[in-house]
FIMI-816045 format. One record per residue (C-alpha): residue number from 1; x, y, z. Coordinates in steps of 0.5 Angstrom, whole numbers. Example, Ala and Ser with C-alpha at 12.3 -4.5 7.8 and 13.67 -1.06 7.14 Angstrom:
2
<atom n="1" east="25" north="-9" up="16"/>
<atom n="2" east="27" north="-2" up="14"/>
! end
This chain:
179
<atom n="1" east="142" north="193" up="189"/>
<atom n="2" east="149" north="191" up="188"/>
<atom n="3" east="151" north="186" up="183"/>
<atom n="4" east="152" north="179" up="185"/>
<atom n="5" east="158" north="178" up="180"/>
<atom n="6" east="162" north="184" up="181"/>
<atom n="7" east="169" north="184" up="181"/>
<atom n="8" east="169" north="187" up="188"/>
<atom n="9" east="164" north="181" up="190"/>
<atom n="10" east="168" north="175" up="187"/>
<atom n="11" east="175" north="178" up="191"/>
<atom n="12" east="172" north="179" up="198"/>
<atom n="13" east="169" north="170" up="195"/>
<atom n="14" east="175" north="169" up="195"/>
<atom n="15" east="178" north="172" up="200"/>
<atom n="16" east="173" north="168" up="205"/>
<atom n="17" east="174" north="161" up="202"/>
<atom n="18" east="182" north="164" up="203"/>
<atom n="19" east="181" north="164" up="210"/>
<atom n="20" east="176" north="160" up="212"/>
<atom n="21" east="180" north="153" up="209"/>
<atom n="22" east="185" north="156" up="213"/>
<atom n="23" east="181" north="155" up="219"/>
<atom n="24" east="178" north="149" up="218"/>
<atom n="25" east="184" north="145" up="217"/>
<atom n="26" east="188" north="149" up="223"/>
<atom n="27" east="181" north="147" up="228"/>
<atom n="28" east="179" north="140" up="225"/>
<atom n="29" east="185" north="137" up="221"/>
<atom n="30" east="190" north="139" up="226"/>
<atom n="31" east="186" north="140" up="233"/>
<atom n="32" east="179" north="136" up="233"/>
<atom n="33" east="181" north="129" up="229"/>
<atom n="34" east="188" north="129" up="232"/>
<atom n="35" east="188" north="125" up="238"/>
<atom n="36" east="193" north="127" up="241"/>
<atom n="37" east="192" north="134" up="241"/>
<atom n="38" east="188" north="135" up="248"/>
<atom n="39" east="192" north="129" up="251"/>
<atom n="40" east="198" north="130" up="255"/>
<atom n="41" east="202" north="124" up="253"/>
<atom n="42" east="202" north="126" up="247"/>
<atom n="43" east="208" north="129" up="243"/>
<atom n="44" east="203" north="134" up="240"/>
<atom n="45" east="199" north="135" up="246"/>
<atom n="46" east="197" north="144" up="246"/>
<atom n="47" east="202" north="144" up="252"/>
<atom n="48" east="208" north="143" up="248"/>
<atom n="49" east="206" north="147" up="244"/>
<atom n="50" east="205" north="153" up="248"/>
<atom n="51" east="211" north="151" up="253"/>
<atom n="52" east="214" north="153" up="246"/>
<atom n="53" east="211" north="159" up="244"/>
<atom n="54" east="212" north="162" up="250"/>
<atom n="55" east="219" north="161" up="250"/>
<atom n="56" east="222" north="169" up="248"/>
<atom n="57" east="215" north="171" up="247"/>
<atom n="58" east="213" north="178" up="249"/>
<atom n="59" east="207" north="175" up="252"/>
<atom n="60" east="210" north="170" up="256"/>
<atom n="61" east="208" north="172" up="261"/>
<atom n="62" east="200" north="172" up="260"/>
<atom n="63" east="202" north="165" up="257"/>
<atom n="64" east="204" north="162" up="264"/>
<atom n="65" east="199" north="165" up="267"/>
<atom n="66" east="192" north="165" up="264"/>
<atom n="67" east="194" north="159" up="259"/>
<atom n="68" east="198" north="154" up="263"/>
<atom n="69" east="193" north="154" up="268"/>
<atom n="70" east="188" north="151" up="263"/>
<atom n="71" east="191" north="147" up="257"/>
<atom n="72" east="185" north="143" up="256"/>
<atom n="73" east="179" north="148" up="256"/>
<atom n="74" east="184" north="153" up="252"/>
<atom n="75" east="185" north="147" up="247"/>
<atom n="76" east="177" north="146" up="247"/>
<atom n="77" east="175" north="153" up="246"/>
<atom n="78" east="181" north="154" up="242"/>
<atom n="79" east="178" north="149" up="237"/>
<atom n="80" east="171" north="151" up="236"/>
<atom n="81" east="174" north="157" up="235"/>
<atom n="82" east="177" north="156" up="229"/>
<atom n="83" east="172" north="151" up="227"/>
<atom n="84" east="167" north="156" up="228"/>
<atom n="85" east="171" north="162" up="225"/>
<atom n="86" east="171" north="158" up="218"/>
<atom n="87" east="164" north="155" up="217"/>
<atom n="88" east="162" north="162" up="220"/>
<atom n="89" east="167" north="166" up="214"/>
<atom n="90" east="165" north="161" up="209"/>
<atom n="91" east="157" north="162" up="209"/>
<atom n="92" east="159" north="170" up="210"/>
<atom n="93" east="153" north="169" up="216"/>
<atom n="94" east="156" north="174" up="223"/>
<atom n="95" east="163" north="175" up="219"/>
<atom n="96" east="164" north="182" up="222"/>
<atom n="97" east="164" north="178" up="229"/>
<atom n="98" east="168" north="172" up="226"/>
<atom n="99" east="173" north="177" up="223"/>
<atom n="100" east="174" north="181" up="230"/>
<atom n="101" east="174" north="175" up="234"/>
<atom n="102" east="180" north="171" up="229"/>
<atom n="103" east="183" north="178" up="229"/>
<atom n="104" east="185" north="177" up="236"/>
<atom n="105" east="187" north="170" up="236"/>
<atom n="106" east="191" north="172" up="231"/>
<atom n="107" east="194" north="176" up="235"/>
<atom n="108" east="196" north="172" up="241"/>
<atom n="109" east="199" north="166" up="236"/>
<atom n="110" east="203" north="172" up="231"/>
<atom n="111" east="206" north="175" up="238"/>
<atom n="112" east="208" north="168" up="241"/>
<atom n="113" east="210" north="165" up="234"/>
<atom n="114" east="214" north="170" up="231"/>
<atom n="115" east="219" north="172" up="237"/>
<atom n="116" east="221" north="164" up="237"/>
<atom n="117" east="222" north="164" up="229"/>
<atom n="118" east="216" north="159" up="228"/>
<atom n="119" east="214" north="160" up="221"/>
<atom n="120" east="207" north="160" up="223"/>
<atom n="121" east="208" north="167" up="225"/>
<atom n="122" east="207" north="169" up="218"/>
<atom n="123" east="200" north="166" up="217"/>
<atom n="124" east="198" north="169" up="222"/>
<atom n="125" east="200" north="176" up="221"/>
<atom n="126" east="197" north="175" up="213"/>
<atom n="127" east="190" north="173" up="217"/>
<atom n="128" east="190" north="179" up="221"/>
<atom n="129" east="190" north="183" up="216"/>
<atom n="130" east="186" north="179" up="212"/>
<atom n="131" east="181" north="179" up="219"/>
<atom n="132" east="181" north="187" up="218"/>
<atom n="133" east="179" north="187" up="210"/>
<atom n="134" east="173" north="183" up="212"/>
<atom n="135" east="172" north="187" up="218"/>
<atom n="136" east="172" north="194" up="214"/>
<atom n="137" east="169" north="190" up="208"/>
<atom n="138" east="165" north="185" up="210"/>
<atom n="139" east="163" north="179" up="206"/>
<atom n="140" east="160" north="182" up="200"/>
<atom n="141" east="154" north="180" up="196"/>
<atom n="142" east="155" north="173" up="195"/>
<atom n="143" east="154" north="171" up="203"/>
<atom n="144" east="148" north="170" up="209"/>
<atom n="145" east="149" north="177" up="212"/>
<atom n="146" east="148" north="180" up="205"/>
<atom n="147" east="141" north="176" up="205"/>
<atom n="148" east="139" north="179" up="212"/>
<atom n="149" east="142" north="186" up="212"/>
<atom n="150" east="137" north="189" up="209"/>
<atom n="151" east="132" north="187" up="214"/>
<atom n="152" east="138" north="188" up="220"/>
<atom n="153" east="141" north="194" up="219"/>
<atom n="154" east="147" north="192" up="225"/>
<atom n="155" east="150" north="187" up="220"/>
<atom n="156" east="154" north="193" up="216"/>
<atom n="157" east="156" north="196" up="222"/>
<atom n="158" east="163" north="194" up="223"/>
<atom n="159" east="165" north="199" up="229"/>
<atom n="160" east="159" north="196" up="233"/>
<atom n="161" east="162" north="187" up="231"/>
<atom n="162" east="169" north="190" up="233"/>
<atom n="163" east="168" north="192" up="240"/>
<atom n="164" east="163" north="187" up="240"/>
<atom n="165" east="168" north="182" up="239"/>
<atom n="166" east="174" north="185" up="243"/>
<atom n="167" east="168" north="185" up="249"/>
<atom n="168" east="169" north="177" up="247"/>
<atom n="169" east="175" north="176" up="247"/>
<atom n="170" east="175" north="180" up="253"/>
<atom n="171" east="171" north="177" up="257"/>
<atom n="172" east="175" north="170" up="255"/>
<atom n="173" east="181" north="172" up="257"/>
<atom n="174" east="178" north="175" up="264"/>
<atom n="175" east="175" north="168" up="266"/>
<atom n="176" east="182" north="165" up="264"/>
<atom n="177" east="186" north="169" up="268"/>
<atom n="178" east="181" north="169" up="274"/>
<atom n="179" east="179" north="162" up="274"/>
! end
């Protein structure tokens, strides 16, 4: 049995208190209490904010068509993303899954933000890194998924959360692109 208190546990703690403040306060306070965000009179409506973003980006192209097409449900999904991303970070419940999926939405906002000189490209770059460490790490002892582990073996198979979350985003992208 691993010691709750270790050093190594106390860190991957911190780290998940770390990121999941970051999603929260990205998915509530930017996105689900602003009025603005899902309504294109508005000046913080998510269009402009991807209208922007696309411009220099080398998914550009994937913008325009997979997201443009579908400003409100991308913003809807975009927002219990990242809600869900931080409490499920924060209670260290399923965060191997969690991590993947975050890692690329991550992804997607690093090379649409970075190409435009947004300075919300380096954040996202320092959650892609820190989504990868909870991945190949996991949550550590002070979580749900150390409670449940011993009776769920899965939980610390990082490979299996990784394509499980790749197939997500995956399926995500194909329905926008289709729809």
């Amino acid at each position: 049995m691993r010691p709750l208190r270790s050093e190594q546990n106390i860190e991957k703690l911190i780290i998940r208190l770390a990121v999941s403040s970051i999603w929260i306060n990205a998915g509530v306070l930017n996105k689900l209490l602003n009025p603005g965000f899902l309504n294109p009179g508005s000046t913080s409506f998510i269009g402009f904010t991807v209208q922007y973003l696309a411009e220099g980006s080398p998914i550009r192209a994937f913008l325009y068509y997979a997201v443009f097409p579908h400003l409100y449900t991308v913003g809807v999904l975009v927002m219990i993303g990242e809600i869900s991303f931080g409490v499920l970070t924060l209670l260290g419940l399923m965060s191997k899954l969690a991590s993947s999926v975050a890692f690329y939405t991550n992804l997607i906002y690093f090379l649409s933000a970075y190409w435009t000189g947004a300075d919300e490209y380096g954040i996202n770059l320092l959650l892609m890194l820190l989504d990868l460490y909870i991945l190949i790490k996991g949550a550590g002892t002070i979580s749900i998924d150390y409670l449940i582990e011993k009776r769920i073996k899965i939980i610390r198979s990082g490979k299996l959360w990784f394509a499980l979350g790749s197939i997500i985003y995956l399926v995500v992208v194909l329905y926008l692109l289709i729809y």
